[in-house]
C-alpha positions as CSV (number, residue, x, y, z in Angstrom):
1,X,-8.2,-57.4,13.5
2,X,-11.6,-56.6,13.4
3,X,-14.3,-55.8,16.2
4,X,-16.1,-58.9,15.1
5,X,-13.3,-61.0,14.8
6,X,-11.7,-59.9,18.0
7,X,-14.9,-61.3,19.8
8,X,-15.0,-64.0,18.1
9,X,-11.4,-64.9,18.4
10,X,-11.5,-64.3,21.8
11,X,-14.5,-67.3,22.4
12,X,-12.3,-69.5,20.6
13,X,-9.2,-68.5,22.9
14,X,-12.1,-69.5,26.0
15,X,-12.7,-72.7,24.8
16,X,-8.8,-73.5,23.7
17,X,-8.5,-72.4,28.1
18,X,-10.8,-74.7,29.0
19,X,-8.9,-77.9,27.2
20,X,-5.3,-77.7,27.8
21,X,-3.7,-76.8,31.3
22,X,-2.7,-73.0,32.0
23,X,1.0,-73.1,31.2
24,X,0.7,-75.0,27.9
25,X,-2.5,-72.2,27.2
26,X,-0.1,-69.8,28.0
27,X,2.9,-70.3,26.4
28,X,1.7,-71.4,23.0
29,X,-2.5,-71.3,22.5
30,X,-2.5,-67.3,23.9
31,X,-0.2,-66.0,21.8
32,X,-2.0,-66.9,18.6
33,X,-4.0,-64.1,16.5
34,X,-7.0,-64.0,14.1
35,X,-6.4,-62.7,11.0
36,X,-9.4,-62.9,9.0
37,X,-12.4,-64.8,9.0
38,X,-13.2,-65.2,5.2
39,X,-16.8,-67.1,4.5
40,X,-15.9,-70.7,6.1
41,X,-12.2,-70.4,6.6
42,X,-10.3,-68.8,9.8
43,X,-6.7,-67.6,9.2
44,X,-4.9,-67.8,12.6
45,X,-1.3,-66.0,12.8
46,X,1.6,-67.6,15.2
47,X,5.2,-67.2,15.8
48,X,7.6,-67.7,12.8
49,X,9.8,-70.4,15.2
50,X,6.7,-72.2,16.4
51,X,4.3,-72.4,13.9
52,X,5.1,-76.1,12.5
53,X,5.2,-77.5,16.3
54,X,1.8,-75.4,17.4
55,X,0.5,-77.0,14.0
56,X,1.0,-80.4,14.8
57,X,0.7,-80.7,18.2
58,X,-2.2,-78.2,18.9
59,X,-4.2,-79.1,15.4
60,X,-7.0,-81.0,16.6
61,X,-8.0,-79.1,20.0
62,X,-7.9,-75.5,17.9
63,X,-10.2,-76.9,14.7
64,X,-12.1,-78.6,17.6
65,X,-12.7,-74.9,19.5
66,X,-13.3,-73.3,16.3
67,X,-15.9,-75.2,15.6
68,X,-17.5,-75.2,18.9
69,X,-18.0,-71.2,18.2
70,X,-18.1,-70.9,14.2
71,X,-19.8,-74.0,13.6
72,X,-18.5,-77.0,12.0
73,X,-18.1,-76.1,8.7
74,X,-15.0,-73.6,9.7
75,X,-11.6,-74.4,8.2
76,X,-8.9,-72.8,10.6
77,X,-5.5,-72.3,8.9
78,X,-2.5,-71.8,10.5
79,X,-0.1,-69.4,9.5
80,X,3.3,-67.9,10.7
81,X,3.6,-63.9,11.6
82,X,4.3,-61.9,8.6
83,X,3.9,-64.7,6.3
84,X,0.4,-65.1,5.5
85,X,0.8,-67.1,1.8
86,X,2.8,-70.0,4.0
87,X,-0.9,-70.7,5.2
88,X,-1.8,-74.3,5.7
89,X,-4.4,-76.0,6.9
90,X,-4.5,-77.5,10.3
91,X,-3.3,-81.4,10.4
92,X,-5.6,-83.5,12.2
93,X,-2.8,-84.4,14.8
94,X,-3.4,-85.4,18.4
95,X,-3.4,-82.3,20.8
96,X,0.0,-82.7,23.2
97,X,1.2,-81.0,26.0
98,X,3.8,-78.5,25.3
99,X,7.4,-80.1,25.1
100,X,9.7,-77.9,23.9
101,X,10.9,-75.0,25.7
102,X,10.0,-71.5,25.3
103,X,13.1,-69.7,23.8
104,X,16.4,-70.8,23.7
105,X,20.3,-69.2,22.6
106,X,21.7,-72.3,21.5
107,X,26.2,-72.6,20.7
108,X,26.6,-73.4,17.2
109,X,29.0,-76.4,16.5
110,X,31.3,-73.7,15.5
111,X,31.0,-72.1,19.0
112,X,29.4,-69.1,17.8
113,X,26.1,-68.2,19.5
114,X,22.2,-67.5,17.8
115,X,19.4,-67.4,19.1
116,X,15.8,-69.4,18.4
117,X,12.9,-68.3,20.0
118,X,10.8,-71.5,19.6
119,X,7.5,-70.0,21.2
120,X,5.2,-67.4,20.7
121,X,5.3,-66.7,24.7
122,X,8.2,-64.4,24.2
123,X,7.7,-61.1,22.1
124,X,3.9,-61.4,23.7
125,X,3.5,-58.1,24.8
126,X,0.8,-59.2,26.6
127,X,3.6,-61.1,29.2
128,X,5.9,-58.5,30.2
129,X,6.5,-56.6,33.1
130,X,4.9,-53.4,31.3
131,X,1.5,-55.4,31.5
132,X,2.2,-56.9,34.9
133,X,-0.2,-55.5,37.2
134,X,1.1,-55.0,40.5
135,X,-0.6,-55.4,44.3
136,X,0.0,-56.8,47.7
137,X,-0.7,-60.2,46.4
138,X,2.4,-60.4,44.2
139,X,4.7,-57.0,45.0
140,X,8.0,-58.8,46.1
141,X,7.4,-61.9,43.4
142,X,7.6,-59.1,40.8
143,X,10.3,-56.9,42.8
144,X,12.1,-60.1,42.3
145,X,11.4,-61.3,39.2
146,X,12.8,-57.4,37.9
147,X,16.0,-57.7,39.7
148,X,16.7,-60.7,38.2
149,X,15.8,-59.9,34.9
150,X,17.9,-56.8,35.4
151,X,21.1,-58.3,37.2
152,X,21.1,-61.9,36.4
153,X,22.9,-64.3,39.2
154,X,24.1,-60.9,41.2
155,X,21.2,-61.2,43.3
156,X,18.5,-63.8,43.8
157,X,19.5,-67.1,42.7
158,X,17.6,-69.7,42.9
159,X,14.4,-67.2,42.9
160,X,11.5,-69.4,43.4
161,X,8.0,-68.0,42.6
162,X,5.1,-70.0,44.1
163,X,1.9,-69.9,44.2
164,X,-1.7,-71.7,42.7
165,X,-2.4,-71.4,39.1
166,X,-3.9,-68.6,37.2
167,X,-2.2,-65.9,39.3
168,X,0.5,-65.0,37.3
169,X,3.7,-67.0,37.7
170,X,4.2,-68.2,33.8
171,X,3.5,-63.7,33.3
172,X,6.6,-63.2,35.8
173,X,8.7,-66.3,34.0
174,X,8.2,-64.7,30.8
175,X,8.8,-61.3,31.6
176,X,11.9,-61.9,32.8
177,X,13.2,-64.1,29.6
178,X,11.3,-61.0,27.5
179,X,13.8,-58.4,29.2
180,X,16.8,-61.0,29.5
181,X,16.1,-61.2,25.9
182,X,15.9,-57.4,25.0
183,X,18.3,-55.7,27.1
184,X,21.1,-59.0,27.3
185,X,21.6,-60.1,23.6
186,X,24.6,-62.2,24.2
187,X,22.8,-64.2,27.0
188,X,21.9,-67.7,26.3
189,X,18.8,-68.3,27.7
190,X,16.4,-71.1,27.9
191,X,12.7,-71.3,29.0
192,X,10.7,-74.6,29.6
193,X,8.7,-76.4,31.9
194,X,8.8,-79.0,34.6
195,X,6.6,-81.7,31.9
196,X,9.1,-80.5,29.1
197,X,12.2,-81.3,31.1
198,X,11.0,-84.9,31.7
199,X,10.0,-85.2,28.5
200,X,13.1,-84.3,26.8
201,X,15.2,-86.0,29.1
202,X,13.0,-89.6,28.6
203,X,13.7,-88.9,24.9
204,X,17.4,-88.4,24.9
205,X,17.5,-91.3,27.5
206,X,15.7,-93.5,24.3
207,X,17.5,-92.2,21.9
208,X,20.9,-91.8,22.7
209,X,21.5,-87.9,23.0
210,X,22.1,-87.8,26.9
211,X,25.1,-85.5,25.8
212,X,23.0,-82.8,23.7
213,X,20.6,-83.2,26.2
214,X,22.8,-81.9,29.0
215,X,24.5,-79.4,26.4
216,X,20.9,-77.6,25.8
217,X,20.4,-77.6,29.3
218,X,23.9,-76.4,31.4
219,X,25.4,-74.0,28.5
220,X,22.9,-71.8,29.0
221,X,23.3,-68.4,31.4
222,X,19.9,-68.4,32.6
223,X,17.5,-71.4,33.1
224,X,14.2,-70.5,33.6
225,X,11.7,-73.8,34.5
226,X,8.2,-73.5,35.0
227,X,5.9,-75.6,37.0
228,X,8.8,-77.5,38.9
229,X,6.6,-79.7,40.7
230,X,6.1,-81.7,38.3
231,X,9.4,-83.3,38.7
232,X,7.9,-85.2,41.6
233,X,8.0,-88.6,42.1
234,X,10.4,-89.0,38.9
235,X,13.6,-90.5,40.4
236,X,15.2,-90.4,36.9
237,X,14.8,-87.0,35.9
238,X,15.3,-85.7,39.6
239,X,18.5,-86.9,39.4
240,X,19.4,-85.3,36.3
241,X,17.9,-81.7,37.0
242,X,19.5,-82.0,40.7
243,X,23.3,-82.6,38.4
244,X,21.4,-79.8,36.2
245,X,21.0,-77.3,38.7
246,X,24.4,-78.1,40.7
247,X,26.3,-77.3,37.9
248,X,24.4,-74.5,36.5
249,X,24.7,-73.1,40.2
250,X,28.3,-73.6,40.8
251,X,29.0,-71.8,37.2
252,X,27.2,-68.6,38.8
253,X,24.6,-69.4,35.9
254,X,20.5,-67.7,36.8
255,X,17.6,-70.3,37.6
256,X,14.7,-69.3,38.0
257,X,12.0,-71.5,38.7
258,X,8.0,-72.0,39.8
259,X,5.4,-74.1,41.6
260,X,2.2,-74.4,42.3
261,X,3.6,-74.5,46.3
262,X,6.5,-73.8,47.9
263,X,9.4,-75.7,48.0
264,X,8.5,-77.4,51.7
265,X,5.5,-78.4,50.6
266,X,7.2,-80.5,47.8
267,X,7.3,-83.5,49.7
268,X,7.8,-86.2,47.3
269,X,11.0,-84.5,45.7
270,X,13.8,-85.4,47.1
271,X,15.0,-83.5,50.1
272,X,18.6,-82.2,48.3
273,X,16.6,-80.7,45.6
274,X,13.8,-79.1,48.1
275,X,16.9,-77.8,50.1
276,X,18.1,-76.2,47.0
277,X,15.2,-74.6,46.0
278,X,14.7,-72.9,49.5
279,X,18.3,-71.7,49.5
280,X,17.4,-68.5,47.6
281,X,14.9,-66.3,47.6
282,X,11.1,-68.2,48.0
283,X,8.4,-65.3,46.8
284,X,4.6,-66.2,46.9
285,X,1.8,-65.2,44.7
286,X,-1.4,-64.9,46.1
287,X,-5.0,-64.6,44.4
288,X,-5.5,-60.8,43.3
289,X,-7.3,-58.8,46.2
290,X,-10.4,-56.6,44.5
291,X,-8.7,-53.6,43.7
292,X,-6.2,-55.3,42.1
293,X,-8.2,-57.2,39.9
294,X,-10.0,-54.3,38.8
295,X,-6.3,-52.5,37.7
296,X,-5.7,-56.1,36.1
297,X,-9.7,-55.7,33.7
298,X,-8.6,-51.7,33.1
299,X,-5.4,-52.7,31.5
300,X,-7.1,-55.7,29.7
301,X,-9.7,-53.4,28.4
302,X,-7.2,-50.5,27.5
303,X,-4.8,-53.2,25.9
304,X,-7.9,-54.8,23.5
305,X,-9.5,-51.4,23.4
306,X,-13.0,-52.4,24.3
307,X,-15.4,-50.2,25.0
308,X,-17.5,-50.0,28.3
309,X,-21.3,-48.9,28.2
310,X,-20.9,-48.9,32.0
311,X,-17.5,-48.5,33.9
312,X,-19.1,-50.1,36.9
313,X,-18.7,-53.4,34.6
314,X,-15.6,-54.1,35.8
315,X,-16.4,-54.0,39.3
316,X,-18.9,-56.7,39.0
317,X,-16.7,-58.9,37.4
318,X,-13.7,-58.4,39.9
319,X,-16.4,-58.8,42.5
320,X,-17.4,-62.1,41.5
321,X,-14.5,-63.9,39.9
322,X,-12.1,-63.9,42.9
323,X,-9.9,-67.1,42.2
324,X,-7.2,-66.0,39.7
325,X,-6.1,-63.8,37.1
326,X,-7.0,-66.6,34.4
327,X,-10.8,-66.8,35.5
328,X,-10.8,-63.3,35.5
329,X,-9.4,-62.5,32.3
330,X,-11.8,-65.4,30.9
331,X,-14.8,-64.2,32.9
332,X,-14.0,-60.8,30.8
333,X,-13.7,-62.3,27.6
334,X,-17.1,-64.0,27.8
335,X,-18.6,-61.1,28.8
336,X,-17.7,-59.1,25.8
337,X,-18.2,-61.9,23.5
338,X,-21.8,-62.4,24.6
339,X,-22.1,-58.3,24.0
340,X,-20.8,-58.2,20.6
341,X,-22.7,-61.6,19.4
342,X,-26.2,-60.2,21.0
343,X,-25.5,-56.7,20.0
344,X,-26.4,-55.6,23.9
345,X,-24.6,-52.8,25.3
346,X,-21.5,-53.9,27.8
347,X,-23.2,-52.4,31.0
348,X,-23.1,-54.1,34.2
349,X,-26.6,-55.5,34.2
350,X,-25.0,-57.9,31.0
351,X,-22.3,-58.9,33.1
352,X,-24.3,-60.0,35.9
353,X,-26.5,-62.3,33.6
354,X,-23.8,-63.6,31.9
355,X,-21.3,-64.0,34.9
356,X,-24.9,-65.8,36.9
357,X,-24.9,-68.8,34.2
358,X,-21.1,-69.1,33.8
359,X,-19.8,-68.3,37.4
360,X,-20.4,-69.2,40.8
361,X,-21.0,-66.1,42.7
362,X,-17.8,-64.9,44.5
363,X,-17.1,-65.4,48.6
364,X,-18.0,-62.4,50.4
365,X,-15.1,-60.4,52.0
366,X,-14.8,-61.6,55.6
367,X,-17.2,-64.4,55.2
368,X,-16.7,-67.4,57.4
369,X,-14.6,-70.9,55.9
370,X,-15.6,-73.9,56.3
371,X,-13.9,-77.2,57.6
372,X,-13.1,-79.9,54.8
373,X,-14.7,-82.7,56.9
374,X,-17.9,-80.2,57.1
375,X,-17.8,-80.1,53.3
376,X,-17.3,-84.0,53.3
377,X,-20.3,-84.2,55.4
378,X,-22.4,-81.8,53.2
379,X,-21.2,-83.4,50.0
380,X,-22.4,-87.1,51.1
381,X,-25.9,-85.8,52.6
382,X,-26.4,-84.4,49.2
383,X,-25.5,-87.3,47.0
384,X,-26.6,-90.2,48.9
385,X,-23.2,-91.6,49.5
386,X,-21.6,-92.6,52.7
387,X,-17.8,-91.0,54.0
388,X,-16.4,-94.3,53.3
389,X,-17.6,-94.5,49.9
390,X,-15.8,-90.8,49.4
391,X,-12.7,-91.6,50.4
392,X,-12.5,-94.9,48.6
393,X,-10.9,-95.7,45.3
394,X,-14.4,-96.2,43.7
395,X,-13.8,-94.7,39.8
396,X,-17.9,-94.8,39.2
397,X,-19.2,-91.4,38.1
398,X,-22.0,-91.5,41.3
399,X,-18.9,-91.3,43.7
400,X,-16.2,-89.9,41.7
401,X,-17.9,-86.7,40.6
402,X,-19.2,-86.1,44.2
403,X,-15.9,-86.5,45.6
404,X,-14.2,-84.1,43.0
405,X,-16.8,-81.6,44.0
406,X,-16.2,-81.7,47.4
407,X,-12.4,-81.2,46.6
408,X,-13.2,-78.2,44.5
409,X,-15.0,-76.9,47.5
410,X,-12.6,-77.9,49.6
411,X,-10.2,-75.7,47.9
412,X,-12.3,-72.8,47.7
413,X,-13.8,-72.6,51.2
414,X,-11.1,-73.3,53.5
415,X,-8.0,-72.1,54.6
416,X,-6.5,-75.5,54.0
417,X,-3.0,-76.6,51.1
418,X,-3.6,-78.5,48.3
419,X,-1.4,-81.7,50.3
420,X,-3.4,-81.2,53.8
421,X,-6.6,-81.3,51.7
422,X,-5.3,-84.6,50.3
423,X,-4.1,-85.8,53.4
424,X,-8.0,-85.9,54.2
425,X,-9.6,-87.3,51.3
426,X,-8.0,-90.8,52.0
427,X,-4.2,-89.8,51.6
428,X,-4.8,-88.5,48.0
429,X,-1.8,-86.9,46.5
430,X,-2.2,-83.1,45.6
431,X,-2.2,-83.4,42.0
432,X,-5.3,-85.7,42.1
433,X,-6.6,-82.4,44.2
434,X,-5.5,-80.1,41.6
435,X,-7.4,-81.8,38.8
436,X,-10.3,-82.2,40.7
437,X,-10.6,-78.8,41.1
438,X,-10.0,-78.3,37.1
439,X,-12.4,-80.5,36.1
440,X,-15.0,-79.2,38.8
441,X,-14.2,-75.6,37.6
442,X,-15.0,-76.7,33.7
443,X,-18.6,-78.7,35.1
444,X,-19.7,-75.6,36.4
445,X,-19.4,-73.5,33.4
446,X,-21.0,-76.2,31.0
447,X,-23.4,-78.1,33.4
448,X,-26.4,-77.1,35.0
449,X,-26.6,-80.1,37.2
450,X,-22.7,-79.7,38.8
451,X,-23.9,-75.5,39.3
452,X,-26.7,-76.3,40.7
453,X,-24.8,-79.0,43.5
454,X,-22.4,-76.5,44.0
455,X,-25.3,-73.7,44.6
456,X,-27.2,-76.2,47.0
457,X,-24.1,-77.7,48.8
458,X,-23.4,-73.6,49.7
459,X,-26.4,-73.1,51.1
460,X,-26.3,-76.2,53.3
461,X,-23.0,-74.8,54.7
462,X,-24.5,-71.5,54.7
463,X,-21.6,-69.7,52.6
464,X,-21.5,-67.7,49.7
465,X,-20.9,-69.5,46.4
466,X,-16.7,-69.7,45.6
């Protein structure tokens, strides 16, 4: 790939982050490659196995970012690795979440085993332990994650890796399937999410095939299941993944699985399935402390070999984007896009100026929290709106945008969980917190008016911008 295309490919890959959630970015949108950009048409590369699926399911949103960068006379066509005459041109098909899982060794009828890597997620050398940077935030989830990898169900099992997005749970998950994958060829092993278990197992419910359903999912060695929580408050498919995991379990089979919190915090699962999750080893993930954010840009920059005007770039991005690998890695790419499209040199003066109009500026080490009911107060002085009024139901854009602001900043300037923050907005759930924070995090990059409330609300509660 080219200089220019890399660049540009990489603003595409921005916008592609900002409209799907991480794990379904992850597993199938990051993997995908430019090939060429040829007058008005983009060729994009994916994996053999999951090219069809990406096509039809992800059609719409990539056309859709492509165009948002190239303009909307770009054609993007998809094509699978290796096989670039099988090009076709994307379907206008309704983007989808991702449903089916990421690699799988399925038994034949004939009892003989193959194996069908149905993602682009493994084989991404970009999600292996080799590019796993490690630091204090995430030494025994990775510690973990290797044994595992390296002596499956003779160690940790369940091994549950927690932690909030973007910090690198779905990198762990896939590292360990990568090296399962290279180093075990006779395991079966199948990767997929929390969203793509209850998926699968409302289709087979409506269709019939409760039997290959369970088949796919128990004869497998290892189970790997990202984002768990989202089996909450699905009684259904609770059930089933509680019979799932009993038996895998009990047949001295691997699961490994992840949340977004830990399994006590999972309060609306059911208490026999929290219990099992706990009974192993629980490993959090923290956000990446500054110097290991900067090892995490070095290895970006060595692994996309981008050039640095200024090394002292690097230092003002991992100073300012604190939150998570994903901003980080994002706050990079824009960066580098905005050098190679201007033709300014990548020094830390460009990053600054870019990082200002995309980014709030980063907490301060050691800089004081705030309460969420100080940030409730802040957040109704500002808009006009009275406490009750933000902890109602009201849907209307004049309370619901203030109130999902003052989550987001709930979130980033207190000590307090996703549930406990909910708790305090009016018995929210922690999802509703979640997405709040999401779609609070996307305003700020493409709105003036939400940076500028978030800049404002700071100053009233005299802390540095999240």
């Amino acid at each position: 790939m080219s200089h220019e295309l890399d660049h540009i490919w990489s603003r595409v890959q921005a916008q592609l982050a900002l409209v799907v959630d991480e794990p379904t970015y992850r597993i199938w949108l990051e993997p995908l490659r430019a090939l060429e950009l040829e007058e008005d048409r983009l060729l994009v590369e994916a994996s053999p196995h999951a090219c069809r699926w990406i096509r039809e399911r992800f059609g719409r949103v990539i056309q859709a970012s492509a165009e948002l960068v190239l303009g909307p006379q770009v054609r993007v066509e998809l094509a699978p690795s290796g096989d670039g005459s099988h090009a076709a041109q994307l379907a206008p098909a309704a983007g989808s979440r991702a449903s089916t899982p990421l690699a799988s060794r399925r038994t034949s009828p004939r009892g003989e085993r193959s194996h069908s890597a149905s993602t682009g997620a493994l084989g991404n050398p970009k999600l292996t332990f080799e590019q796993f940077v490690i630091g204090d935030c995430n030494r025994l989830a990775h510690a973990a994650a290797l044994t595992v990898a390296e002596l499956p169900a003779q160690a940790y099992n369940p091994l549950f890796i927690c932690g909030p997005p973007g910090v690198g749970k779905t990198h762990l998950l896939s590292s360990i399937a990568d090296l399962l994958l290279t180093h075990n060829p006779s395991l079966t092993v199948r990767c997929t999410t929390g969203e793509a278990f209850t998926n699968e197992f409302l289709g087979a419910l409506a269709g019939g095939g409760i039997d290959s359903f369970k088949l796919r999912f128990r004869d497998v060695d290892v189970l790997l299941v990202d984002d768990v929580q989202f089996l909450e408050r699905k009684t259904k498919t609770e059930e089933e993944f509680f019979h799932t995991f009993n038996a895998l379990h009990d047949g001295g089979r691997q699961i490994v699985l992840t949340s977004d919190r830990p399994p006590a915090d999972l309060q609306a699962l059911e208490d026999r399935l929290r219990e099992r999750f706990a009974a192993g080893l629980v490993a959090d993930i923290a956000p990446p402390d500054l110097a290991t954010r900067l090892a995490i840009l070095r290895k970006r920059v060595q692994y996309d070999h981008i050039e640095l005007d200024d090394i002292s770039t690097l230092s003002v991005i991992a100073e300012r984007v604190s939150s998570n690998v994903r901003a980080l890695e994002g706050a990079l790419i824009r960066v580098v896009a905005f050098s190679s499209l201007t033709g300014r040199p990548l020094t830390a003066d460009l990053a600054r100026e870019v990082l200002d109009s995309l980014y709030p500026r980063a907490v301060s080490p050691g800089h004081s929290t705030r309460t969420v009911a100080e940030i409730q107060a802040a957040t109704c002085e500002h808009f006009g709106i009275s406490p009750d009024e933000l902890l109602s139901t009201a849907r209307v854009a004049r309370i619901s945008k203030p109130r999902q602001l003052a989550m987001y900043l709930a979130r980033e300037l207190t000590g307090e969980s996703l549930p406990a923050i909910g708790r305090q907005f009016g018995g929210r759930d922690h999802t509703t917190v979640l997405h709040a924070w999401r779609r609070t995090s996307a305003r700020i990059t493409e709105d003036d008016a939400t940076r500028q409330a978030v800049e404002k609300l700071c100053q009233a509660l005299h802390c540095a911008q999240p």
